[in-house]
VEXTORPA-364487 format. One record per residue (C-alpha): residue in one letter; y, x, z. Coordinates in pm, whole numbers, plus 50000, padded with zeros to 5 digits. Layout:
<pts>
AYXZ ...
</pts>
This chain:
<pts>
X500005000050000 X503195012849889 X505275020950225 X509025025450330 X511155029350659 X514545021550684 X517475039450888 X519945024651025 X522655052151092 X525505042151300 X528905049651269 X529735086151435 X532535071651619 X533545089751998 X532215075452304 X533285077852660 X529375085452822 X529435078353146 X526435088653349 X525935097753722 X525975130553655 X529185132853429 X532735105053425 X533395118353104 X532465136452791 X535035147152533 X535725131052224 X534105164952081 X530855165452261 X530205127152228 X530165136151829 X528195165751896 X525435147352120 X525425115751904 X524285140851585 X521775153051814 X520455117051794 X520395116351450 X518585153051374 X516045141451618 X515715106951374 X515545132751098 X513015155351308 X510615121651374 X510865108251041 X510645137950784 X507255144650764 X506425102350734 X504215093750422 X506645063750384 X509575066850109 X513125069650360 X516365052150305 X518915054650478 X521595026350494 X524885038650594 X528215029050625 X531515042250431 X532035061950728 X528985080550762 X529115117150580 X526445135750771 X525025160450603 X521795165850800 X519805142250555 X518085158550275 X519055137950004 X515745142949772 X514145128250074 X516525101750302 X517655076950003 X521265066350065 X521755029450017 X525125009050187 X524964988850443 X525794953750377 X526814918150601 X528874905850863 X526694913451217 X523664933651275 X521534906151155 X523064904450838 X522794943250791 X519164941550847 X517834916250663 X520274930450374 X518214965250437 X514914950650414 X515824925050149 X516834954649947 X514094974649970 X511314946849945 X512844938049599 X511244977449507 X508004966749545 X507244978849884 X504594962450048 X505154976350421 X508554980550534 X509224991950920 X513004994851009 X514625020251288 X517825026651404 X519325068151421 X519365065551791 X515635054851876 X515835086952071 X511995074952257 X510225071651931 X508295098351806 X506415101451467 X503415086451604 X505165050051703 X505945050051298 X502865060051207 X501255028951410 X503425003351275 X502465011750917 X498545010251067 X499044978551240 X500354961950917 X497274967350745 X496314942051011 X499114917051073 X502094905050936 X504404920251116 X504874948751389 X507374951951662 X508264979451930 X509914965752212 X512424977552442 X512514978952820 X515784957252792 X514344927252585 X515204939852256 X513214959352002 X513314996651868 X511224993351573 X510334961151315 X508084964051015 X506644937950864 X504914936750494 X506904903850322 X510394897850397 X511284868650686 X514924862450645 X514124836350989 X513724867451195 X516804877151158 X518834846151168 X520564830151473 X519904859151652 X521614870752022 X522064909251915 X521734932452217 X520544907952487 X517654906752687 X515964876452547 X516254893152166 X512454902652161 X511574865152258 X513704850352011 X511784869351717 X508504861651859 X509684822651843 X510434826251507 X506874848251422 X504734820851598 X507484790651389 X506494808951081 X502594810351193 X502704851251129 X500404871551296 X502414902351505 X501264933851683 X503654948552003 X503374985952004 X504455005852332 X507074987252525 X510525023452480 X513405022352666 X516275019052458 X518955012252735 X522605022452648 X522635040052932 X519505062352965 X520705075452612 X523545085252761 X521685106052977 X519555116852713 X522725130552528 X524225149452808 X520935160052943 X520515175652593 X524365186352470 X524465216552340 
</pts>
């Protein structure tokens, strides 16, 4: 089955991190720590037997992405729902049959979580990883289901139910891979735990 992940890349815009160990980190460092994040994307994801676009905004010039490899593509919508289904409605139209979506700060996920999604969708319909927080890290799913994106509350705790709502609405079978944490503010830590 012909395979692809999508990136989400976020903006590179400053920060104030606040952590307990640290009130503030400079405008400077936050952009230095936050590209971090994404050569650790890059690091997970390079190696992937899965063709890799990336779906950017104007803004985003990094240059860390081999561009043989990490297809550019622009992101598109109003709200992260709308950029996402855009993404995978984009790349579906290809003629990919499994499609598994991350964002460039998954900074938990490792090669293998990727690897598993693609493995479970040989199985079900579609594949989730969710976060500690009620949200999700990772979606893949092998035909595209605009529902799952729809009517969405972005960056709550009851995100992860919602979508399974909508899987068992749409009578889809789903695998949950290994519950990450993906709260704002251990990646905070993460970053100044790991600023260079």
């Amino acid at each position: 089955m012909k395979a692809a992940l999508i990136i989400l890349v976020h903006d590179p815009v400053p920060c104030t991190v606040k952590t307990g160990k640290v009130d503030f980190i400079s405008e400077q460092e936050s952009f230095a720590m936050r590209r971090q994040l994404l050569m650790h994307t890059r690091h997970i994801t390079i190696d992937l037997d899965a063709d890799k676009f990336l779906f950017v905004n104007e803004s985003s010039d990094d240059d860390i992405w081999n561009r043989s490899i990490y297809l550019r593509r622009m992101q598109r919508g109003w709200g992260r729902g709308d950029i996402m289904m855009h993404a995978f409605e984009t790349v579906f139209r290809m003629g990919y049959s499994k499609v598994v979506m991350i964002c460039s700060d998954s900074i938990e996920t490792e090669t293998t979580h990727l690897i598993h999604a693609y493995d479970h969708l040989n199985n079900y319909d579609v594949v989730i990883g969710p976060a500690q927080e009620g949200g999700y890290y990772l979606i893949g799913m092998k035909k595209m289901q605009p529902l799952l994106f729809k009517y969405k509350a972005w960056n709550t705790p009851v995100l992860l139910q919602q979508t399974l709502d909508d899987i068992a609405q749409l009578r889809l079978t789903y695998h949950l891979q290994q519950v990450l944490n993906d709260v704002e503010e251990e990646k905070e830590k993460y970053l100044f735990k790991h600023r260079q």
